[in-house]
N, C-alpha and C positions, 0 to 999 in steps of 0.2 A: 274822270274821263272814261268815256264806255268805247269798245270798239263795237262798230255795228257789223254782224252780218245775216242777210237775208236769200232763202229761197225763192223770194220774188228774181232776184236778178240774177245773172252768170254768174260763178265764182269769178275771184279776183284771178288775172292771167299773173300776177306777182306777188312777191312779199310786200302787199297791205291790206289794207282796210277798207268794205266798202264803204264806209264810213266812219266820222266821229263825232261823238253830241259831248262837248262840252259846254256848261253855262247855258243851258237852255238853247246853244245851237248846236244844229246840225251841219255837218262839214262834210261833203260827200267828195269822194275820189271821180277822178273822172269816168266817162260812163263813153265806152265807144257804141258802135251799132252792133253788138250782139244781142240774141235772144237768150231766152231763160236757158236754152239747150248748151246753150256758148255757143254757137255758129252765128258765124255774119249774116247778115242778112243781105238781100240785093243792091247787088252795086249801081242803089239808085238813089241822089241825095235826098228825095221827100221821104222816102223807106228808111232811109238810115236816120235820118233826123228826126222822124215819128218813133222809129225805136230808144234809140237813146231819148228822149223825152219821155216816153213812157216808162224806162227803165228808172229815171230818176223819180218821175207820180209813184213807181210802186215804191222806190227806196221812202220816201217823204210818209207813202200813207202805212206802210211797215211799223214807221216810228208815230205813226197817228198824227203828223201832219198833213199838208197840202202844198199844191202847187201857190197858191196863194199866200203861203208864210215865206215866198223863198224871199232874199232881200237880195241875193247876188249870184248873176251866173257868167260863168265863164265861157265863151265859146270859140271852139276850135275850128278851124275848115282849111280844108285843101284847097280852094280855090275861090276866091272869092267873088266870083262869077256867080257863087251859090247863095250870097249875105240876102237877096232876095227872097228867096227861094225860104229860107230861115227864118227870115222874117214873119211870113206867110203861116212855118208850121211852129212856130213859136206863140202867135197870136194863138193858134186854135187851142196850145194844151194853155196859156194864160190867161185869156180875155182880155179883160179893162185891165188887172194886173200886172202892175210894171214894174219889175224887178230892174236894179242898177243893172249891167250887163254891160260886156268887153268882147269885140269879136276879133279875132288874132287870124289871119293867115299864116298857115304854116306848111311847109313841105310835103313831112310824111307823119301818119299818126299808127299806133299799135296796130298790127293787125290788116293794113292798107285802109281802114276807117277813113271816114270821108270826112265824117263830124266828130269833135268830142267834147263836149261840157260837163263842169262840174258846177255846185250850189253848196252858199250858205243858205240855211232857213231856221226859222224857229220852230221850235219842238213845242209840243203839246203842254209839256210838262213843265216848262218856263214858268218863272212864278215874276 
């Protein structure tokens, strides 16, 4: 088991891991809308959801994978007025690539985050 961490993304706001690659996968923690700086970024769902999407592309190509190897994402939202809306910035960081995927309403997330998802994927390294 490795624990990952990278300067691509915020540090962790707690005690874990921004990720873990065991067995050829990658298991990432969940990823809110912060920037590299760790500051939220605008409390706008397309801005938050573009970030946290980008924040997991850079976890993924850290480890020399891609958005293309994820096989499962989890998604979080405050209101699900937004599942549209996610839809929309989901397609542009995935394409034709379709990841299994859960989308959960919830309350409140870290930090008053609007969105949060994590990912399995496969590692480069997989044999």
């Amino acid at each position: 088991m490795e624990y990952i961490h990278t300067d691509l993304l915020p540090k962790a706001i707690g005690p874990y891991s921004q990720a873990i690659v065991h067995d050829g996968l990658l298991y990432s923690s969940g990823q809110i809308a912060l920037n590299n700086a760790g500051e939220m970024v605008e409390r706008d769902i397309k801005v938050q959801a573009r970030q946290v999407l980008t924040n997991i592309k850079n976890l993924l190509e850290s480890r020399e994978s891609s958005m293309d190897k994820v096989i499962k994402v989890n998604i979080y939202i405050t209101d699900m007025k937004h599942f549209p809306i996610i839809n929309v910035i989901f397609a542009e960081f995935f394409g034709d690539h379709k990841p299994a995927r859960a989308t959960v309403a919830v309350k409140q997330l870290p930090m008053d985050s609007m969105v949060e998802m994590d990912v399995i994927a496969v590692v480069s390294d997989y044999h």
